[in-house]
N, C-alpha and C positions, 0 to 999 in steps of 0.2 A: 439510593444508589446513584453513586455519580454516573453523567451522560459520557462517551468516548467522543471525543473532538475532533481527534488525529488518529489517524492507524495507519501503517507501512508493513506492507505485504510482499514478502518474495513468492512471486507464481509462475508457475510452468504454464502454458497454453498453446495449444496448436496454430498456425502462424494465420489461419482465419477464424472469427474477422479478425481485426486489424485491431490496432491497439487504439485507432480511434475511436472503432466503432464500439470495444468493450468502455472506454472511458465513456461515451456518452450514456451508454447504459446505468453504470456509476453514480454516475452525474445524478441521471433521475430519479433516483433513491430519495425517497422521503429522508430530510436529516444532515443530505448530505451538501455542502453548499459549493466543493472543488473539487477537481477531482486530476492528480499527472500521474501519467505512465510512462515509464521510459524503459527505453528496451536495453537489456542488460545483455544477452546472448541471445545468436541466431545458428539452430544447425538447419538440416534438412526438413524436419517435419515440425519442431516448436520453437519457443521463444521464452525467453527466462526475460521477465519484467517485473518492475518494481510499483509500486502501486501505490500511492497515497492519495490519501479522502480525507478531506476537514469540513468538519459542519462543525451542528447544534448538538447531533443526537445520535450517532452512526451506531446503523444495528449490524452489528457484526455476520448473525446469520441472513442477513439479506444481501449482502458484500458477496459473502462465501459462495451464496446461493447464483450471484449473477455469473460469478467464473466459474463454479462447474455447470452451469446450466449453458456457458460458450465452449466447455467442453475444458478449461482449466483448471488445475490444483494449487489450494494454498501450500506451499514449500515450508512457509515459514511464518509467521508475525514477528515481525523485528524492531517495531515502533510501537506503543501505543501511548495517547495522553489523554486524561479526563478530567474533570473538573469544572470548575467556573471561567478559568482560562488554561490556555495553554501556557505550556512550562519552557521555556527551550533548555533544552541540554548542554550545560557548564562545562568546558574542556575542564581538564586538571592536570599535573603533572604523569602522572600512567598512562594519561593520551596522547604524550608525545613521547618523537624515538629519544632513547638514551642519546648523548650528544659525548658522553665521557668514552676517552680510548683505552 
């Protein structure tokens, strides 16, 4: 079974800790060799951030386990890539706007 390389996460999370403090957490994961958050949305009580992780070997339920274990939910999985390399994704013509009146 191929390894996950790359994964992108849309997550809810209450606004502590802090999105550095969850990314170092990340970081630490056996597997995992980077790790960005960026924060998408801020109301009162949480934070809509995006999450990407690239390694060797990324165990999906050890990811999942660090954000709700900081009190997070995954919203989403919107990315994922596995293999022997990463792939990156080919714009096409359905990726861009119509440009015809």
């Amino acid at each position: 079974m191929s390894n996950i390389r790359r994964l992108v996460l849309d997550v809810v999370k209450p606004q502590f800790p802090s999105i550095i403090d969850l990314a170092k957490q990340l970081a630490d994961l056996k597997g995992i060799e980077g790790v960005d958050v960026s924060l998408v949305e801020m109301d009162a009580k949480t934070e809509s951030v995006k999450i990407t992780c690239e390694g060797q070997n990324i165990r999906y339920k050890e990811v999942e386990n660090v954000i709700s274990t900081n009190g997070g939910t995954v919203h989403s999985v919107d990315k994922v890539s596995t293999g022997s390399t990463i792939v990156e994704e080919v714009p096409t013509h359905q990726d861009s706007e119509s440009t015809l009146a």
